[in-house]
N, C-alpha and C positions, 0 to 999 in steps of 0.2 A: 581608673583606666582599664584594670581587668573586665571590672563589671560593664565596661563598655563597649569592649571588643567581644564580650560574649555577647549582648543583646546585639548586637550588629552583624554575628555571625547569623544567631536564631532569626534574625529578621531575611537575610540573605537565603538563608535554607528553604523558609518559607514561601520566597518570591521563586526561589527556582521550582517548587517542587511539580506544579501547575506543567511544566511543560517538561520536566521528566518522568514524568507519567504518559504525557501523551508521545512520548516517544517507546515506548514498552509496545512489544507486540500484543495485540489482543486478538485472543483464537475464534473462529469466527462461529457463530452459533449454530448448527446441526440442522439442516433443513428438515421439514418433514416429507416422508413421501409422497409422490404422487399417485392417485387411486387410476391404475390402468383398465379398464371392463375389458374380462372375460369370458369367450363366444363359447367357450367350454358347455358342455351340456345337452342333458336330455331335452327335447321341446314337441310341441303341439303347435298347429298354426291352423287356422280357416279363412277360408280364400272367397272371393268374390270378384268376379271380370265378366269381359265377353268371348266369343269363340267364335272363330268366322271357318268352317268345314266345306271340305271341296271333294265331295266322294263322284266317284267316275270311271267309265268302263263298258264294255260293247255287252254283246248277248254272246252266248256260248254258242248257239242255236244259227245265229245271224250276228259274223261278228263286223257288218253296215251300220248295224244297229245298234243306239246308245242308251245310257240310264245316267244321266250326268245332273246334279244338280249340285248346288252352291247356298251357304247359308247363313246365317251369324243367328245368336242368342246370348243375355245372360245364363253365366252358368255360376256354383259356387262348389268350394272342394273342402276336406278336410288332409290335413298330413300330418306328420310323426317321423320324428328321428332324432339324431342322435352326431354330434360334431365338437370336434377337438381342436383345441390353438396349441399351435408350433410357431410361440413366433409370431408373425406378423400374417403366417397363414393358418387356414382354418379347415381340415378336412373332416368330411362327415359322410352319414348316409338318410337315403331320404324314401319316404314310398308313400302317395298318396293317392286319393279317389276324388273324382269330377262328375257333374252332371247340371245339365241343364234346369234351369227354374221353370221350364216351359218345353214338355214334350212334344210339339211341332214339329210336322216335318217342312221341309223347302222341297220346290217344289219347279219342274218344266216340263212343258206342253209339245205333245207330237202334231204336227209334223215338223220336227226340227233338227235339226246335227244332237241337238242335246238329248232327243227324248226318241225313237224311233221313229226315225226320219232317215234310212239307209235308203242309198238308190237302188238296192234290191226287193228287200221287204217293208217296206213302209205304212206302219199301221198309223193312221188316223184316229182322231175323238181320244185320245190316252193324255194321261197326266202320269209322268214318274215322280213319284215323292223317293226321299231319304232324308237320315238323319244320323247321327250319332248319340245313340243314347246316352251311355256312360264313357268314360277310361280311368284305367287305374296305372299308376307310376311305382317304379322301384327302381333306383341309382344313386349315384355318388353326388357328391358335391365338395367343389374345393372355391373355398374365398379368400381374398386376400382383405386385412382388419386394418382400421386403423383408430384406437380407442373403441369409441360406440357406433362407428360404422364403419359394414364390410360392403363390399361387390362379392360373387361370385359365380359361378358358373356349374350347370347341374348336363349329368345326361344320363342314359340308361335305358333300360326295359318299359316298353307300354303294349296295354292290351287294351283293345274297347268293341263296346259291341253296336256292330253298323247294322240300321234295319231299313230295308225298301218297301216300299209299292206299285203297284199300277191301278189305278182306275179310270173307270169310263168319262170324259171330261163333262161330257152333255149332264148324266145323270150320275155319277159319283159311286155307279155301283166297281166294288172293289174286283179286280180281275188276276191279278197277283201279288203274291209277299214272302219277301224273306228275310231272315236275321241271320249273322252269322257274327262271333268272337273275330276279333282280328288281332294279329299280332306284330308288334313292328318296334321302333324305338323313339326317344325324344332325345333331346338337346334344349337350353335354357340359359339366360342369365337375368341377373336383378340385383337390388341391393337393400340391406337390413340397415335399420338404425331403434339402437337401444333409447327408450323414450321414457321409462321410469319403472318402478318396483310395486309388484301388489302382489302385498301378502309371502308368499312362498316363491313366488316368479316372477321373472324378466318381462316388462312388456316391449314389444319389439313390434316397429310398422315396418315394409317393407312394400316393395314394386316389383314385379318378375313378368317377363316373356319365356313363353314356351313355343317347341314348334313339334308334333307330333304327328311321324308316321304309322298307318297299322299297316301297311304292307295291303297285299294284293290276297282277293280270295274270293272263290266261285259262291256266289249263294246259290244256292237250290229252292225254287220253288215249292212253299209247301202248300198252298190254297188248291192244287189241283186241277182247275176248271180249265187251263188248255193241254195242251198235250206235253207228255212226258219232257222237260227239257227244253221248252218253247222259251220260256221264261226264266232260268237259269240265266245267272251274268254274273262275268268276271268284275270285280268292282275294287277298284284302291280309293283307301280314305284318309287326308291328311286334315291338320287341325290348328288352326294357331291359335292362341289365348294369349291374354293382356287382362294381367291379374291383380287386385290389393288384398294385402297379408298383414291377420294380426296373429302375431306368435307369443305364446308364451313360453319362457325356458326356464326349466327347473335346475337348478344349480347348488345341491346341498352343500358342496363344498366352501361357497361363497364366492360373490362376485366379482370379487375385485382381488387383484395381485398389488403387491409394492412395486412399485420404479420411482428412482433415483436419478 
């Protein structure tokens, strides 16, 4: 009889043990982190878009008188800089150089509002060329991230150097020229997305608009051949660009943080 009430207890222990086990808390297993990408870092980026420039302005001489022309070209740029994450945003600093793939000027015909076509002095047979050579950028930039992709928004300092002409429209002989440094400011936005790793750096594509003013400034004739001042113009040059960017960012630190 003993020996029966023990096997019958042992059998009973057994049946329960199944389900007092599954009543035991079980602690849950430690997730691993998640890899956040970090905008931190030194970088490089080369640019490629088009530019569509509107430089315009009377004569000094005859202010009836215009030098207006209008223009678009690809151009492509180089930049460098340097930007830090706080968070969810991203501030940095930025400076970079632009220029045309195609030194051309754009180009209108007198007798016109655009081109010396004043109801006082009005010269005939002329073509006014201009263009924008180069510009170079130095500002800020603040983005707001989220993982591998920011927006952000850029602005600051711009310098570029605007050049004119006149020539004879019949036969193309050149009649005046001048260049002059202009100085003014930009404004921008766009947006970056981390796209994979090579070697030592971040490869990063991006899209950005810029809008660029140089401000207002007298060229001075240097060709000579009319008189003192004839050909002297006040001329403002603005500039908009629609750009694609490949950056690379150097990041010794490493690219990724923990989050939880």
């Amino acid at each position: 009889m003993k020996r029966t009430l023990t096997a019958s207890l042992g059998f009973l222990a057994m049946a329960m043990a199944p389900a007092i086990a599954a009543d035991i808390p079980v602690k849950a297993p430690r997730l691993a982190p998640v890899a956040a990408y970090s905008w931190t870092g030194l970088y490089t980026a080369s640019t490629i878009g088009i530019q569509w420039w509107d430089i315009s302005g009377p004569y000094v001489a005859f202010p009836d008188d215009n030098h207006n022309t209008r223009g678009s070209r690809a151009l492509f740029g180089s930049h460098a800089g340097y930007q830090q994450q706080f968070g969810n945003w991203v501030l940095g600093v930025e400076v970079g150089y632009n220029t045309g793939y195609n030194p051309r000027y754009t180009s209108s015909n007198s007798i016109s509002a655009d081109c010396l076509g004043g109801a006082i002095a009005f010269v005939a047979d002329r073509t006014c060329h201009s263009r924008i050579n180069n510009y170079w950028t130095a500002g800020a930039k603040v983005g707001w991230a989220w993982d591998t992709w920011m927006v952000y928004a850029t602005g600051g300092y711009a310098n570029g150097r605007v050049d004119t002409l006149t020539t004879v429209t019949s036969v193309g002989v050149l009649t005046s020229e001048t260049t002059a440094r202009q100085s003014g400011w930009y404004v921008g936005v766009g947006f970056d997305v981390f796209v994979t790793k090579f070697m030592w750096s971040d490869v990063i594509l991006g899209l950005e608009y810029q809008h660029v003013d140089l401000g207002r400034v007298t060229h001075i004739d240097t060709l000579g051949v009319a008189p003192a001042g004839d050909n002297d113009r006040n001329l403002r040059a603005t500039d908009d660009v629609i750009r694609a960017k490949l950056t690379f960012k150097y990041n010794f630190a490493g690219p990724v943080v923990a989050r939880y």
